[in-house]
Structures are given as structure tokens and as C-alpha cells.
C-alpha positions as CSV (number, residue, x, y, z in Angstrom):
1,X,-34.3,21.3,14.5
2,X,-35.5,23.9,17.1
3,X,-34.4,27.3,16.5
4,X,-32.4,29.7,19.0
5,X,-35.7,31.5,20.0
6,X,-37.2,28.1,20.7
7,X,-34.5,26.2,23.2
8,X,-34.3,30.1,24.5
9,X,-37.8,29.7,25.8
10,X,-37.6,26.2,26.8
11,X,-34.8,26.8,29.0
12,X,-35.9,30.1,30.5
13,X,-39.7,28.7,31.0
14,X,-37.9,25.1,33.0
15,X,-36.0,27.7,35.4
16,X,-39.2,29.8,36.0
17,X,-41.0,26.4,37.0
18,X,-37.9,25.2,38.8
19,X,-37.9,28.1,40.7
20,X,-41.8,28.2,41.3
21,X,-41.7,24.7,42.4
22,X,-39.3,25.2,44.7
23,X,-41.3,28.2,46.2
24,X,-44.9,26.3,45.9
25,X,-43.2,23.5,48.6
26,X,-41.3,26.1,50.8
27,X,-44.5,28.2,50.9
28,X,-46.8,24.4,51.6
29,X,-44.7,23.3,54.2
30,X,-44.2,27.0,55.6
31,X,-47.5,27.5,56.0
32,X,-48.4,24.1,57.6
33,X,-45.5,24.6,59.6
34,X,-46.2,28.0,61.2
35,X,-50.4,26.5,61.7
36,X,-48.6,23.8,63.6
37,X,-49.8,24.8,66.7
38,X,-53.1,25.9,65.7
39,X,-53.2,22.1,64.3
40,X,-53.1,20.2,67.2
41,X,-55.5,22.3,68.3
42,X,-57.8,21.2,66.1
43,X,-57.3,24.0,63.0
44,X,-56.7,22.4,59.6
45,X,-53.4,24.3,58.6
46,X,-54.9,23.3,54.7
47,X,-56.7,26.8,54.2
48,X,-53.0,28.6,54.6
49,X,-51.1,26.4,52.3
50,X,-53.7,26.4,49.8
51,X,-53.5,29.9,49.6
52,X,-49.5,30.4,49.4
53,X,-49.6,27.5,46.4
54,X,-52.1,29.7,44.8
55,X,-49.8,32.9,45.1
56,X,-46.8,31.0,44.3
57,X,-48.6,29.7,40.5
58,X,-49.7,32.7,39.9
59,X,-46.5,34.3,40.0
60,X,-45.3,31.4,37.5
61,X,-47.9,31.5,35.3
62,X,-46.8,35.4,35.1
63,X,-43.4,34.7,34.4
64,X,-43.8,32.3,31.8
65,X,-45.7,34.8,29.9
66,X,-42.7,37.4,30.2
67,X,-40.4,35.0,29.3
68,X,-42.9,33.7,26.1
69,X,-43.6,37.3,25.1
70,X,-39.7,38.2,24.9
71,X,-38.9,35.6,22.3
72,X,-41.1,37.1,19.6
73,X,-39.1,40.3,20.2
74,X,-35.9,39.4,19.8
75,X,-37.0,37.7,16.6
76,X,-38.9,41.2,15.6
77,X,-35.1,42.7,16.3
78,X,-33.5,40.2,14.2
79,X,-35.2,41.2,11.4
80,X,-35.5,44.7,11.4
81,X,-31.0,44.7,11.0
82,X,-31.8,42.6,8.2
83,X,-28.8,44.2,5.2
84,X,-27.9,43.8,1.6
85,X,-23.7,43.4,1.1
86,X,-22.2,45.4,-1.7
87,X,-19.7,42.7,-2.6
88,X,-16.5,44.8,-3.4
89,X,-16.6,46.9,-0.6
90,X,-18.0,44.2,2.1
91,X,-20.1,47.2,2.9
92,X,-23.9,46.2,4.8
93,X,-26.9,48.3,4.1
94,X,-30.2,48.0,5.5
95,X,-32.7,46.5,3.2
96,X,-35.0,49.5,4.6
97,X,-35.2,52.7,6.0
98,X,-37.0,53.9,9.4
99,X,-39.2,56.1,6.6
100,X,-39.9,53.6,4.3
101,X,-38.2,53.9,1.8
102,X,-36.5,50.5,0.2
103,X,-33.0,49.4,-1.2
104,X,-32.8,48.8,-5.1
105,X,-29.2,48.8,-5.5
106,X,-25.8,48.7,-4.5
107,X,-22.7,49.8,-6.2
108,X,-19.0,50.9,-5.9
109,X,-18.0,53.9,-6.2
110,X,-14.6,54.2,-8.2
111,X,-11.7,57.0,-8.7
112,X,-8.6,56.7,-11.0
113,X,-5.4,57.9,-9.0
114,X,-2.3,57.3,-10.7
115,X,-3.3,55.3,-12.8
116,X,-5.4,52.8,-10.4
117,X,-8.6,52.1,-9.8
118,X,-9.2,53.6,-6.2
119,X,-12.0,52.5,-4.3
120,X,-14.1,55.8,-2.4
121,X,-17.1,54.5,-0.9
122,X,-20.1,51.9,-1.5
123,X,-23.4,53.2,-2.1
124,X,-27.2,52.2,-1.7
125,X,-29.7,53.5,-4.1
126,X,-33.0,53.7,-1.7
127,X,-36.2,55.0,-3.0
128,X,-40.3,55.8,-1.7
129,X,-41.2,52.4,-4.2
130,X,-45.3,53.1,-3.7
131,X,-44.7,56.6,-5.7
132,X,-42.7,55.5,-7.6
133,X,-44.6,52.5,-8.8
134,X,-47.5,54.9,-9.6
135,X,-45.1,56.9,-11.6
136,X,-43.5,54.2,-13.8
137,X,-47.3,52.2,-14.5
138,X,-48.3,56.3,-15.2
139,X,-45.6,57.4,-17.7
140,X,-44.8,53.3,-19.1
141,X,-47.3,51.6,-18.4
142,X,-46.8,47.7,-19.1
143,X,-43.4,46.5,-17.8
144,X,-40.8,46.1,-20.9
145,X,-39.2,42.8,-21.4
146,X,-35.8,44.7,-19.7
147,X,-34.7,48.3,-18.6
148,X,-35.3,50.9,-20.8
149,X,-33.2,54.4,-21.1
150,X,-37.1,55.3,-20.5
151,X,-37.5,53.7,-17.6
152,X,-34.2,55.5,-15.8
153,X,-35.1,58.5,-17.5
154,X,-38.3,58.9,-15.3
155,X,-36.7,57.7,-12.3
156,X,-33.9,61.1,-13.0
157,X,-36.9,63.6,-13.7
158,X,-39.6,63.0,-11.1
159,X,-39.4,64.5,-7.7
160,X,-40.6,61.3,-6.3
161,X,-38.7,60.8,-2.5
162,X,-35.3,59.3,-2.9
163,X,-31.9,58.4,-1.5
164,X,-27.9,57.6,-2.0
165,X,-26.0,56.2,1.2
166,X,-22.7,56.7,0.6
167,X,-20.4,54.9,3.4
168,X,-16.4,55.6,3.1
169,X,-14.0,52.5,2.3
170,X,-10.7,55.1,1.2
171,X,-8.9,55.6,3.8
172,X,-7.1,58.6,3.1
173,X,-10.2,60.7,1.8
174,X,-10.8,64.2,3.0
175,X,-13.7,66.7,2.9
176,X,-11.9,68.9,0.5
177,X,-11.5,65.4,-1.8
178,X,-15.3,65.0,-1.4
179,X,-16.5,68.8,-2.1
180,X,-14.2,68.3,-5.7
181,X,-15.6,64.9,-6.8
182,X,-19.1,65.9,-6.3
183,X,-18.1,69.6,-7.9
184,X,-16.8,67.5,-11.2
185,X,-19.0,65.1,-10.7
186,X,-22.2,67.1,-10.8
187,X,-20.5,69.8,-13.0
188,X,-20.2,67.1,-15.8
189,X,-23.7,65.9,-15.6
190,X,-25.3,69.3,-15.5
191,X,-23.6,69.9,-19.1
192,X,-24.9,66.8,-20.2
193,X,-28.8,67.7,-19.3
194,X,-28.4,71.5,-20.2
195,X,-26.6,70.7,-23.5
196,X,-23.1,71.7,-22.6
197,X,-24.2,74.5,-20.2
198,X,-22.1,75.3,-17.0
199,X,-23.3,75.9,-14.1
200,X,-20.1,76.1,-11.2
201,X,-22.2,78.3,-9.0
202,X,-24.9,75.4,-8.6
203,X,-22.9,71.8,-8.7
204,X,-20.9,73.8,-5.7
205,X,-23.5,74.0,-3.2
206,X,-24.0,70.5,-2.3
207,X,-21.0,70.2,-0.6
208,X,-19.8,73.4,-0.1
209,X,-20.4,74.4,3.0
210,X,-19.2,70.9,4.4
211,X,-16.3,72.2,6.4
212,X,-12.4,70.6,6.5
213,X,-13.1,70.1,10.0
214,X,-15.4,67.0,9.7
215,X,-13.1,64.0,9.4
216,X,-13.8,61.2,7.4
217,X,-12.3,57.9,8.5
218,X,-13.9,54.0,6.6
219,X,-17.6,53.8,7.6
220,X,-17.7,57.2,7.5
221,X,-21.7,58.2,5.9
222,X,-23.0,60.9,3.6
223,X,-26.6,60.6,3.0
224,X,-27.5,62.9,-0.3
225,X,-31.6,62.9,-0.3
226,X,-34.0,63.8,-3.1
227,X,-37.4,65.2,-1.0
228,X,-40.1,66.0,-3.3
229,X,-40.3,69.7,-4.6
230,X,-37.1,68.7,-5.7
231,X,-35.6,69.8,-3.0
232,X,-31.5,68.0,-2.3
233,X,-30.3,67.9,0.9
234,X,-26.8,66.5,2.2
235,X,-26.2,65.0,5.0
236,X,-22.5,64.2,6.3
237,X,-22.4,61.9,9.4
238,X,-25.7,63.0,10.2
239,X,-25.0,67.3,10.2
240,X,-27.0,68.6,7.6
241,X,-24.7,70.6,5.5
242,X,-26.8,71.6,2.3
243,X,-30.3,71.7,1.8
244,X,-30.9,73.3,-2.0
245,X,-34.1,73.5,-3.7
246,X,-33.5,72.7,-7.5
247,X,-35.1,70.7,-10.2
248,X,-31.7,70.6,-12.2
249,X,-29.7,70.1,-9.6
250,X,-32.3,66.8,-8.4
251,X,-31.8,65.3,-11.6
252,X,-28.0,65.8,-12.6
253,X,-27.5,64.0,-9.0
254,X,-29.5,61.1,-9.8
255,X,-28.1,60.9,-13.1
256,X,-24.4,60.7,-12.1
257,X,-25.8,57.2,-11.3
258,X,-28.7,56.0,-13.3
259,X,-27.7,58.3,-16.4
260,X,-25.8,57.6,-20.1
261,X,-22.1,57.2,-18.2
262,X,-22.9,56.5,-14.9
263,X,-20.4,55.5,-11.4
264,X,-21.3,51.8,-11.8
265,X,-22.7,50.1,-14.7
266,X,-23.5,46.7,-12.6
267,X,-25.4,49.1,-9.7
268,X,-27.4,50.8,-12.6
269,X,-28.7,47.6,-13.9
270,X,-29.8,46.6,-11.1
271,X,-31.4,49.9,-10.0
272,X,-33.5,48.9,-13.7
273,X,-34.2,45.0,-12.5
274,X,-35.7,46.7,-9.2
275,X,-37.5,49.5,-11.1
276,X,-39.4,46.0,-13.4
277,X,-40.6,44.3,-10.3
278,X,-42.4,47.2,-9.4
279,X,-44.8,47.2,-12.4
């Protein structure tokens, strides 16, 4: 069965020679037409046409290869949007980013209110998979028959480029609902990896200077990056509202997902399934 691209080209290449035909017998007869006199007079009008037929296929041989060479783009398009669905959200996200860096996850970010289950956003683990192949054949070495606590444990300590994409599904969230999630959130996991250590002042600045004013409405993004140095920054509908350069900090974020407790269990297997076909 021929694909879109194909009967796209067919169709556009039959007007283009339609068109050119048309043009090669207008420009024939023109030019024999206009030589009439010069005809009867003896001069062959055959040097004219000849030359307005070879102007005329030119110009068709020119815009088939336009219309030839588009095709291949729009196909080059198609797959570039190419998206992974986190399936209780119906949220998309691209399979990979502009700098590289691939999807190995998604998951659903959950919040009891009132005794329900609240959806708050979908999410899409993304990481810099080269480095971090390196890492895990470095520190593992031969891939284990399943995910190991080792595994996610090197994924939480390196500094190796990484990403959360966060898109909103709650309708009724607000900035100040986001700055205390991610304060309990990361407040929690900091006392896990300091040994029941707080540390307010720190868990505070990756959303703290987000201010009230940014409205969040479904589809909403927050893009929370890991850049190596371990260096977090936070990204709220593209305005950069924290960039914090800390090693504890990196790793109780990434361990809020891939840790002992973490947002989603299914996302976090995953995450490990992804993290074995890299060996």
C-alpha cells in the first residue's frame, strides 16, 4: 500500500507535468506562430520552438525535484514529534530532547487530599545515556539479571546530565502548592541520605523564588535539570527560577524518584529496565 509521502509525490509531480505540458505546447505553437511570417518567407520557425520546449522542461525537471526533495522532509518532521504516553495521565513526551538526552521513564505523580488519591502531574525521567552507560559498565560492570538498589544508587550519586519533565494534569494546583510539595518532598529525602539530618534552608531553594504570580493551568511544565558539577536548576514554563549548585541537593532530587520510597514504583522499574539495556 503506498504511504502518504508516496501518493503526496505522485500527485504533486502529475500536476507539475500537467502544467509543463501545457506550457511546452503553448510555448511550440507560440513560437511557430509569431515565426509565421518569417516562415513563409522561407525561415524555419523550428529553431524558436525548440528553444521554448527546452526552457519549458527545464523548468519541470526543476520542479519535480522541489516537489521530490519536500517529501523526505515532512517524513524527517514526522519523526522528530515522535512521544512516549504516560498512560494515566494521557500525557505525550518526546522520546528525545533537542540536547540529547533520551526518555527512560514515565510515571504519575500522586498526592493524598482527603483521603483520595489526587493526580499532580506526569513526569519523564530523561537522561545524557552515553555517560551514563560509561558510568554503570565503570562502577557494575556486567549487566545483573534485573535492577539492582546498586544500579539506582549510581544513577542518584553521579553528576552525569539529567532531567524530570514535569507537565500539570491538577487542575486547581498553585505555585505556593508546588513550592510545599517539593519543600516536604525534598526535605524527607534529604533526612533519609544525611541520616535524619534537616536541612529547611536547602530543600527551600528549588522552588523558592518561583513567585505566586506564575499561573499554572493542565500542560503547565516544570523542567528540574541535573547539569554536571551537580549543579540543579528549575525551570517553570521555561523562566529559570533556581539554579543551585549542590551535591546533596542533586541526589535527594533524583532520589525522591529512583530511591527506597519513591513517587512511582511502576516509573522506577522502568527507569531500572532502561538503565539494563544500556550495558
Amino acid at each position: 500500500m503506498a504511504t502518504i509521502a508516496e501518493n503526496t509525490n505522485v500527485k504533486a509531480q502529475a500536476a507539475v507535468e500537467e502544467k509543463a505540458n501545457g506550457e511546452e505546447l503553448k510555448a511550440a505553437n507560440g513560437a511557430c506562430c509569431d515565426n509565421g511570417a518569417n516562415a513563409a518567407n522561407g525561415v524555419n520557425c523550428e529553431n524558436g520552438a525548440k528553444a521554448a520546449v527546452e526552457k519549458v522542461q527545464e523548468e519541470k525537471e526543476t520542479a519535480g525535484k522541489e516537489v521530490k526533495d519536500q517529501v523526505p522532509k515532512e517524513e524527517a518532521k514526522k519523526e522528530e514529534v515522535a512521544v512516549e504516553v504516560e498512560p494515566k495521565t494521557g500525557v505525550s513526551f518526546p522520546v528525545k530532547l533537542d540536547d540529547g538526552k533520551q526518555l527512560m521513564s514515565v510515571g504519575l505523580r500522586k498526592k493524598s487530599m482527603l483521603g483520595l488519591g489526587i493526580k499532580i502531574y506526569g513526569f519523564g525521567m530523561y537522561t545524557d545515556n552515553e555517560k551514563l552507560k560509561d558510568l554503570l559498565k565503570s562502577k557494575i560492570g556486567k549487566a545483573p539479571a534485573k535492577p539492582t538498589k546498586d544500579m539506582y544508587q549510581v544513577v542518584i550519586d553521579s553528576d552525569v546530565g539529567m532531567m524530570m519533565r514535569l507537565v500539570i494534569v491538577f487542575s486547581g494546583l498553585t505555585m505556593s502548592m508546588v513550592r510545599k510539595n517539593f519543600d516536604e518532598g525534598l526535605g524527607a529525602s534529604i533526612k533519609k541520605l544525611t541520616g535524619g539530618k534537616k536541612n529547611d534552608e536547602l530543600s527551600n531553594k528549588v522552588m523558592g523564588q518561583a513567585s505566586d504570580d506564575i499561573k499554572l493551568t493542565p500542560g503547565s511544565v516544570i523542567e528540574i535539570v541535573r547539569l554536571p558539577g551537580y549543579v540543579l536548576q528549575t525551570k517553570v514554563m521555561d523562566e529559570v527560577v533556581s539554579t543551585v549548585d549542590s551535591e546533596l541537593l542533586c541526589r535527594a532530587f533524583v532520589h525522591m524518584y529512583l530511591g527506597d520510597d519513591p513517587f512511582d514504583k511502576d516509573a522506577k522499574e522502568k527507569f531500572g529496565m532502561s538503565l539494563l539495556s544500556l550495558f
